[in-house]
LOMITI-480769 format. One record per residue (C-alpha): x, y, z; residue in one letter; residue number from 0. Coordinates in steps of 0.1 Angstrom, whole numbers, plus 5000, padded with zeros to 4 digits. Layout:
<nodes>
NODE    c1    c2    c3  torvex  lovex
NODE     X     Y     Z       A    NUM
...
</nodes>
This chain:
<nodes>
NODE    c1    c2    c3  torvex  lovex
NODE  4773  5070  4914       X      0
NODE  4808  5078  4926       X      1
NODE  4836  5052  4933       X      2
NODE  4872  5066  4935       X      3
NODE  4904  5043  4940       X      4
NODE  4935  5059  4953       X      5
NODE  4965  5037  4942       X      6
NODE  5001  5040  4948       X      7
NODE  5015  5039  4914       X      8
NODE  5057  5033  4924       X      9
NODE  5067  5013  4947       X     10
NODE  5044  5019  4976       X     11
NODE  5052  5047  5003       X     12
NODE  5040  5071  4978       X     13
NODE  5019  5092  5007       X     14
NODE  4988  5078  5001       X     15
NODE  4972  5083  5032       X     16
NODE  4971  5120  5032       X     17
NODE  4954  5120  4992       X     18
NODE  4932  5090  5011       X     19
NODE  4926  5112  5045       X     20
NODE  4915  5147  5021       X     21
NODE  4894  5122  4999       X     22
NODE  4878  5110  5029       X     23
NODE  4861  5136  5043       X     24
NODE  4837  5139  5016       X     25
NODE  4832  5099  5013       X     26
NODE  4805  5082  5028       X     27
NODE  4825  5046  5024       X     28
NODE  4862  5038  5024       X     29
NODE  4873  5002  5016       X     30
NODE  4909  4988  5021       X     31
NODE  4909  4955  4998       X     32
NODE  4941  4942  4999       X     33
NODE  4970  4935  5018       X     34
NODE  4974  4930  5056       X     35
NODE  4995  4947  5081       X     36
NODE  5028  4947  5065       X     37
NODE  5016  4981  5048       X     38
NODE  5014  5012  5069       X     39
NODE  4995  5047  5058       X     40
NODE  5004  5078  5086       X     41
NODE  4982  5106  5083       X     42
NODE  4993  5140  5102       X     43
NODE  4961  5161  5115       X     44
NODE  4971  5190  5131       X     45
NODE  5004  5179  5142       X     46
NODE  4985  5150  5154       X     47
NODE  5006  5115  5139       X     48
NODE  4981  5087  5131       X     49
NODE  4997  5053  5117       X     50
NODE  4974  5029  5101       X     51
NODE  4982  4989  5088       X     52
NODE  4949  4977  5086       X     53
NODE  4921  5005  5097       X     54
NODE  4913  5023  5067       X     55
NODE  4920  5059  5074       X     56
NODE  4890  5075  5068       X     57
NODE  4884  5061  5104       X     58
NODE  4891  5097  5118       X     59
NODE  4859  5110  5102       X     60
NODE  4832  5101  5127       X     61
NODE  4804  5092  5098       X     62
NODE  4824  5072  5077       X     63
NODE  4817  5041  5070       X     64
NODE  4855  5019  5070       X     65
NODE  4856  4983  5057       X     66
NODE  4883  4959  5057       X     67
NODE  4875  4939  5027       X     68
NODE  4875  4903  5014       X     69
NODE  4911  4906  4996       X     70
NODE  4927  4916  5028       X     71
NODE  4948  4895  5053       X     72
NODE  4940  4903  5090       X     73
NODE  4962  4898  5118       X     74
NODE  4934  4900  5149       X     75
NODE  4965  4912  5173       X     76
NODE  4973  4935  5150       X     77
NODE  4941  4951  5144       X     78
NODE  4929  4952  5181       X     79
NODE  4964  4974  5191       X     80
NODE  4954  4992  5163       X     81
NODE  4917  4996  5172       X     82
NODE  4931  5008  5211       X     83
NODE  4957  5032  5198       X     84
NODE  4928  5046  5182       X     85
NODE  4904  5044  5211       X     86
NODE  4932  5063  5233       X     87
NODE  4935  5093  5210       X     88
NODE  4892  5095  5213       X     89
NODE  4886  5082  5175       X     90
NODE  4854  5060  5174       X     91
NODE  4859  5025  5159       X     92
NODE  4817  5019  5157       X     93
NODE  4820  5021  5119       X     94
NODE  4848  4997  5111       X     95
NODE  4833  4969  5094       X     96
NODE  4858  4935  5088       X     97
NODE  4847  4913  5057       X     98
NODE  4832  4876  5068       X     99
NODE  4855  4865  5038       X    100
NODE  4887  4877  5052       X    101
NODE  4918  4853  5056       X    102
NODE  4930  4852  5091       X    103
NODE  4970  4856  5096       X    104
NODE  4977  4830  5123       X    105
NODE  5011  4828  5145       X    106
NODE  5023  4796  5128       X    107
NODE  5024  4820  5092       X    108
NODE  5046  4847  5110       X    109
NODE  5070  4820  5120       X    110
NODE  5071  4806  5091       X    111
NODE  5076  4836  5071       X    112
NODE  5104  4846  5094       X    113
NODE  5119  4813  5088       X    114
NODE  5118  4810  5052       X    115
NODE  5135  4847  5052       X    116
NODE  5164  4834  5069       X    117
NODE  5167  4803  5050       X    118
NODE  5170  4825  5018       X    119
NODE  5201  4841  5030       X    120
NODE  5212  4862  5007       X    121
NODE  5183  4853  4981       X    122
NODE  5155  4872  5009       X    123
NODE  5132  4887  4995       X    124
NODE  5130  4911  5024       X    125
NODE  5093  4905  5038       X    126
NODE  5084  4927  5064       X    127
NODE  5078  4891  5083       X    128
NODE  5037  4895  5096       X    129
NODE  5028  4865  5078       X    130
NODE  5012  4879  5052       X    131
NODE  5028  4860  5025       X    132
NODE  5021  4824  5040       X    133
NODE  4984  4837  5047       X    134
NODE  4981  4839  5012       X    135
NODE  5000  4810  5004       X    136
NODE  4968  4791  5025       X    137
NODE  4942  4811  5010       X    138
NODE  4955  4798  4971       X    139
NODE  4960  4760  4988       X    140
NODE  4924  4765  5001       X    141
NODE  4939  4756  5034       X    142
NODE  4931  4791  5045       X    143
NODE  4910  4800  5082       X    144
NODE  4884  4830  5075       X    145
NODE  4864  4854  5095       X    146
NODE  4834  4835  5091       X    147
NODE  4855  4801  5102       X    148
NODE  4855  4812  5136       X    149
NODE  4813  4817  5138       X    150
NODE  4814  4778  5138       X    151
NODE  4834  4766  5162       X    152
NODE  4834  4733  5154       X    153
NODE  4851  4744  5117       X    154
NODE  4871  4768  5131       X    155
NODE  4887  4743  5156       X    156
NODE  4892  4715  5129       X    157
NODE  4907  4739  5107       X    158
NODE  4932  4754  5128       X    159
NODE  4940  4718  5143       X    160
NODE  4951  4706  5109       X    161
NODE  4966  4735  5100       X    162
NODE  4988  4736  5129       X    163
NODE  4997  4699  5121       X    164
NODE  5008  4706  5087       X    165
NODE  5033  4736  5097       X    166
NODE  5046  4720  5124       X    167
NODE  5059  4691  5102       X    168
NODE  5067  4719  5078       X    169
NODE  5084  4735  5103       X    170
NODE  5104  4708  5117       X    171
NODE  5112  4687  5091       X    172
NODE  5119  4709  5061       X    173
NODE  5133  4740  5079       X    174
NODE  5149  4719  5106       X    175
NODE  5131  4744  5131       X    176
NODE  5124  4739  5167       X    177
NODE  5092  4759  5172       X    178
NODE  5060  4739  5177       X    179
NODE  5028  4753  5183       X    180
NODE  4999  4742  5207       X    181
NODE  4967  4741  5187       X    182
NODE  4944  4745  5213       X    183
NODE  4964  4772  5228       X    184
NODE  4964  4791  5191       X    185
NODE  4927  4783  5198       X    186
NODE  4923  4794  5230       X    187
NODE  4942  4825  5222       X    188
NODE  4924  4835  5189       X    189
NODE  4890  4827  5201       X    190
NODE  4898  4855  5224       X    191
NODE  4910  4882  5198       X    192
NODE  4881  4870  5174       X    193
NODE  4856  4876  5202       X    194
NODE  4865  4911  5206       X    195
NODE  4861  4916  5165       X    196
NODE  4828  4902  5165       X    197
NODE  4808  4932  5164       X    198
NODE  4831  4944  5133       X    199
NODE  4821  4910  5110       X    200
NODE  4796  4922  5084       X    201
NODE  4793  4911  5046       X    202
NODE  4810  4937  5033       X    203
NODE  4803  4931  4997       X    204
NODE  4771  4939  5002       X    205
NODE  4775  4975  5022       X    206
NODE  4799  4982  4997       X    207
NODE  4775  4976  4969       X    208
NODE  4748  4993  4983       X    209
NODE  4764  5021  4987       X    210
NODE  4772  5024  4954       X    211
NODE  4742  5019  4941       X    212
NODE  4724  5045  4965       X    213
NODE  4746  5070  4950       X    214
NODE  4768  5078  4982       X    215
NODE  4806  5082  4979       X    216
NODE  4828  5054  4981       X    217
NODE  4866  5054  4980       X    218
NODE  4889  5022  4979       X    219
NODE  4922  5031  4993       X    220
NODE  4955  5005  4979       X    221
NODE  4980  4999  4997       X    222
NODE  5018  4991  4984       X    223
NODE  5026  5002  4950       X    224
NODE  5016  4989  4914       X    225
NODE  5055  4977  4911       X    226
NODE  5046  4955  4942       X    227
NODE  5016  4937  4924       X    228
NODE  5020  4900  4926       X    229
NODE  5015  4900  4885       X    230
NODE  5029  4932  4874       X    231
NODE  5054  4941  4898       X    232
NODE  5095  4939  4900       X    233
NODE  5090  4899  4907       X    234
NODE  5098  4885  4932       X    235
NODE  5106  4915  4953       X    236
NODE  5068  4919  4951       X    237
NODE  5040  4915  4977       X    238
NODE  5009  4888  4972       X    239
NODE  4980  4906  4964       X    240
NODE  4971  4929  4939       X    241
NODE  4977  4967  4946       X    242
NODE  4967  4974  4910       X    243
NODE  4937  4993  4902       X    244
NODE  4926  4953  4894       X    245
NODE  4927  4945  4925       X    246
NODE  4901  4965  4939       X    247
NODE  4874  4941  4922       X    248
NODE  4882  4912  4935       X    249
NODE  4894  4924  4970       X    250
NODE  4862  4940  4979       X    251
NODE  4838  4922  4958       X    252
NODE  4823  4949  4930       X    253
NODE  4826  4950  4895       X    254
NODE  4847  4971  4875       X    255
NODE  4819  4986  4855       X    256
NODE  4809  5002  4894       X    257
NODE  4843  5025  4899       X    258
NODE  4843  5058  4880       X    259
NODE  4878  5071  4888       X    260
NODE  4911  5057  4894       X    261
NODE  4939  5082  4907       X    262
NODE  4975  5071  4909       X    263
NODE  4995  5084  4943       X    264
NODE  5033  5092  4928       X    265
NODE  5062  5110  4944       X    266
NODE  5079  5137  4930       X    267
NODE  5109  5113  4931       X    268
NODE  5109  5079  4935       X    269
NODE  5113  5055  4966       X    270
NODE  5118  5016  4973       X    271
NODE  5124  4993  5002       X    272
NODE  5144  4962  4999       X    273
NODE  5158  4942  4967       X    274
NODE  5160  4950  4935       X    275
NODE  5169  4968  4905       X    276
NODE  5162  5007  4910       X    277
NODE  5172  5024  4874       X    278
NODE  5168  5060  4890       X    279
NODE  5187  5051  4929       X    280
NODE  5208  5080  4941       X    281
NODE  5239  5070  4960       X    282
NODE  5254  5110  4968       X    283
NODE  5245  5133  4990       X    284
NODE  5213  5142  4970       X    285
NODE  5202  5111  4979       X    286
NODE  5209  5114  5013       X    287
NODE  5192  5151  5016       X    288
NODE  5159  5132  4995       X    289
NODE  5162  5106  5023       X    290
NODE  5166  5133  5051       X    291
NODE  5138  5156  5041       X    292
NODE  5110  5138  5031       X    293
NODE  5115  5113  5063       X    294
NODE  5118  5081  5043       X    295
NODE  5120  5059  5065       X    296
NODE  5091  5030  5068       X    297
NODE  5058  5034  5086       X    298
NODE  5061  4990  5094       X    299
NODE  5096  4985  5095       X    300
NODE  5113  5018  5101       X    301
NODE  5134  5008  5074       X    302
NODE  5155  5036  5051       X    303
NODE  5144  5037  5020       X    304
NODE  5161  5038  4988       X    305
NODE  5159  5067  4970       X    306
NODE  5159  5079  4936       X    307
NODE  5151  5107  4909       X    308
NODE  5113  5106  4893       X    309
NODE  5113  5074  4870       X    310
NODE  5084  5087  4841       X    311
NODE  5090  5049  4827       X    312
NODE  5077  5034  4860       X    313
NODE  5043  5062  4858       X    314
NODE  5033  5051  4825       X    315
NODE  5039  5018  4833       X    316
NODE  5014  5029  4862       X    317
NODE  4992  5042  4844       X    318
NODE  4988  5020  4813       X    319
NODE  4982  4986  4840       X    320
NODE  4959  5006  4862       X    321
NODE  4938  5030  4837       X    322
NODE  4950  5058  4856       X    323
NODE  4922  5084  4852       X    324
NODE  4945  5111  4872       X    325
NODE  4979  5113  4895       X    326
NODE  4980  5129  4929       X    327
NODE  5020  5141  4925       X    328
NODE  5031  5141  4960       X    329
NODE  5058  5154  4985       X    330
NODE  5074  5175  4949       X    331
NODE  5084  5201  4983       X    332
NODE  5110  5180  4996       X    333
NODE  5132  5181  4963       X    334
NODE  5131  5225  4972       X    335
NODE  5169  5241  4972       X    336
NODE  5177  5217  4947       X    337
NODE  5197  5232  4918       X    338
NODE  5188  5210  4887       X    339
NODE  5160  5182  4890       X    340
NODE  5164  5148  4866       X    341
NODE  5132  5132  4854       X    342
NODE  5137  5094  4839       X    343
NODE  5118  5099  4806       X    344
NODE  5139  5059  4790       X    345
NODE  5163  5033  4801       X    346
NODE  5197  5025  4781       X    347
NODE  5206  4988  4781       X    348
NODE  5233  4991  4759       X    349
NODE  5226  5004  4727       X    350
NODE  5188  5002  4729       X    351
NODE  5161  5021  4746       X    352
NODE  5137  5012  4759       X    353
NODE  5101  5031  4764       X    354
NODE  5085  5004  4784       X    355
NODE  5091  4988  4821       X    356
NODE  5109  4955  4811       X    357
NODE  5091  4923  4825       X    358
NODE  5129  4904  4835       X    359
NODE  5142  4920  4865       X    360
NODE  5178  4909  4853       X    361
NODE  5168  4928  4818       X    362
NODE  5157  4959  4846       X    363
NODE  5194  4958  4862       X    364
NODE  5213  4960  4827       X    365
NODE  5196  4995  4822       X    366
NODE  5206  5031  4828       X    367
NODE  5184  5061  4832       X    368
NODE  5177  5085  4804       X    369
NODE  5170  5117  4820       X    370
NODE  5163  5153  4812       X    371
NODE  5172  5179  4835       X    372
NODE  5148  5208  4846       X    373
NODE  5153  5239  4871       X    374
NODE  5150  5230  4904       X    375
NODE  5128  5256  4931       X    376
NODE  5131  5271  4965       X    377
NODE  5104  5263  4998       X    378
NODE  5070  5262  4984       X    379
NODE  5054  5243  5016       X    380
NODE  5035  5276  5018       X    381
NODE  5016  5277  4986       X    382
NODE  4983  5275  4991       X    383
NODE  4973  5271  4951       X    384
NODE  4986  5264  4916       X    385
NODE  4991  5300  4909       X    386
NODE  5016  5301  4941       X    387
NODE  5038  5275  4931       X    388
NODE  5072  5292  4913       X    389
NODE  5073  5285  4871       X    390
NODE  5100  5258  4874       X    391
NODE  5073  5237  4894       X    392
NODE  5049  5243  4870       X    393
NODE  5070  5229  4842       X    394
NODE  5076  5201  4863       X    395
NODE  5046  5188  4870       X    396
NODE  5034  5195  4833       X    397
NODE  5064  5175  4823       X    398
NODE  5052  5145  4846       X    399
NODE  5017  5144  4835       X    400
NODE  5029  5149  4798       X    401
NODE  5054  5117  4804       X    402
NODE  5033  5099  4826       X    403
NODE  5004  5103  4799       X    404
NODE  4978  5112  4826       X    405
NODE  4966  5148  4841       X    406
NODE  4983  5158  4877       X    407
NODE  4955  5169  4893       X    408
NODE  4965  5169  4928       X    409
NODE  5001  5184  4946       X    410
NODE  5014  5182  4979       X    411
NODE  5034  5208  4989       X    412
NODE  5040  5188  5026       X    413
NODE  5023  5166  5053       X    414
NODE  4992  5183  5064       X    415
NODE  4958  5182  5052       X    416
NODE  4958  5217  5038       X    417
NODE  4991  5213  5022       X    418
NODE  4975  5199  4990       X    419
NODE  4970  5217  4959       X    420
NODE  4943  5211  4933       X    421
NODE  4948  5217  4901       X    422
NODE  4918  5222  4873       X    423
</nodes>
């Protein structure tokens, strides 16, 4: 038996998708479980760009099995123009499989996610405004439309009638907003996206299971960031489902006692988009060259992101919440040329320090980074193994795993498939 999760263990945007893409070729299964298309993976193949939301990326391995699982919120829009970017670059989509137990995100939850953003002002939380939010808002009312809804077209049409009554009084008479929506044109319109994803529908609980239990590789890729979790996260500049190792359960229907490994994505520095306290931010011109080099700019939203020095409170925070079993320290090559490196190893909030990520975000805002400062190194996108990297790399990475309290077993050195290091 073999079941791996890849997790991002910060704040999401950790590179993921290349640990996810190497992991994949010698997987037999690869289950996203949570989230919807507000999350975006881009794998590079051969100077090839490939940006996924909701097609798990070990779609570009022609016998892998992909499944979009139970805990996952699916735009059908979004998926088909995903399914046709894919079908236009030659990649088969015949072994994407789309949970029966999936929540469906419908146009009325992307208005009113765009509307509640706004009415926020300067409270937003800073959604990325797909409707993932209000999808799940339905699915914990148990107002929710699923995959399976739709194979009955009497429920389905009863369902998204109501629904569409409900958020239209929503709309107008708590938000004051004039958009009203059609309910048999939503129907008319999502019959015909739902039509096309027919063929995908399976019960993916139980191909997932199976697998398992016939001994063939299975990995669950996360998407976000453990400090995005619903529960655990910097709330409420969080997302709502569960990118935690947790999550993985529920979202794709298996049992804990079924996953062997659980390896945490981290950056050699630290990243975030939107709100909220960030103890490790850089506001100079190292920030800027961070920013600069490793492109952080979002794969959804094209956003900058916020950028910071390596925060070792945040990975044992990762690790502890998610039973890290291993991290995959990514991207360490973009902070080459610089003279000194800072690792966070505690926060200062006045005369305490603190160990441990603090709960209260307005706790998180009184502290200060307590760092230690290391010896930066050159251009090592060319190293090819451990032995390659320069001694000041070395110590850093030991130093993360030490602080981190969990072995790095896996370094990128850059973007590309064969610009990952393993380390024994």
């Amino acid at each position: 038996m073999s079941a791996k999760v890849i997790i991002g263990a910060q704040w999401g945007d950790e590179g993921k998708a290349k640990i996810i893409d190497i992991l994949s070729e010698e997987s037999d299964v690869v289950v996203r479980s949570q989230g919807g298309n507000n999350a975006g993976h881009t794998v590079t193949v051969n100077g090839d760009v490939y940006k996924f939301h909701l097609v798990p990326s070990g779609i570009l391995y022609p016998g892998t099995i992909c499944v979009v699982g139970n805990g996952v919120v699916v735009d059908p829009k979004g998926i088909l123009e995903e399914i046709a970017l894919l079908h236009d670059k030659g990649i088969s989509t015949d072994n994407l499989k789309i949970s029966l137990r999936a929540h469906i995100v419908m146009p009325y939850h992307k208005t009113l996610d765009g509307i509640k953003e706004e009415y926020r002002g300067n409270s937003d939380i800073g959604t990325t405004k797909k409707g993932i939010g209000p999808c799940y808002m339905d699915k914990a009312e148990r107002s929710g439309i699923r995959m399976c809804d739709y194979l009955n077209p009497e429920v389905f049409e009863a369902k998204v009638r109501e629904n569409v009554k409900i958020k239209n009084s929503i709309i107008k008479n708590v938000f004051n907003g004039d958009v009203q929506f059609d309910a048999d044109a939503v129907i008319e319109e999502y019959k015909g996206y739902l039509e096309q994803l027919r063929p995908y529908f399976a019960d993916t609980t139980v191909i997932v299971y199976n697998a398992i239990e016939e001994g063939k590789k299975v990995l669950f890729e996360g998407a976000q960031g453990s400090l995005l979790d619903i529960d655990l996260g910097t709330y409420p500049y969080v997302t709502s489902s569960h990118p935690v190792t947790g999550g993985v359960c529920i979202g794709a229907g298996v049992g804990p006692t079924m996953i062997n490994d659980c390896i945490g994505v981290m950056k050699g520095y630290v990243t975030r988009v939107g709100k909220g306290p960030f103890p490790t931010e850089l506001f100079d011109e190292t920030g800027d060259q961070i920013r600069n080099v490793g492109h952080e700019f979002g794969t959804t939203t094209g956003r900058a992101r916020r950028c910071g020095w390596f925060d070792a409170v945040v990975g044992k925070f990762a690790v502890r919440t998610s039973g890290l079993t291993a991290i995959a320290l990514n991207k360490i090559d973009v902070l080459a040329n610089i003279d000194k490196v800072k690792v966070c190893v505690a926060y200062k909030k006045g005369d305490e320090i603190l160990k441990e990520f603090p709960a209260s975000l307005e706790e998180l805002a009184k502290c200060e980074p307590v760092y230690e400062e290391m010896d930066g190194w050159g251009d090592i996108s060319q190293a090819r193994s451990y032995d390659e990297l320069p001694d000041t790399a070395k110590a850093y990475i030991q130093r993360v795993g030490e602080l981190c309290s969990a072995k790095v077993t896996m370094v990128g050195v850059g973007p590309n498939r064969d610009q990952n290091i393993y380390i024994d």
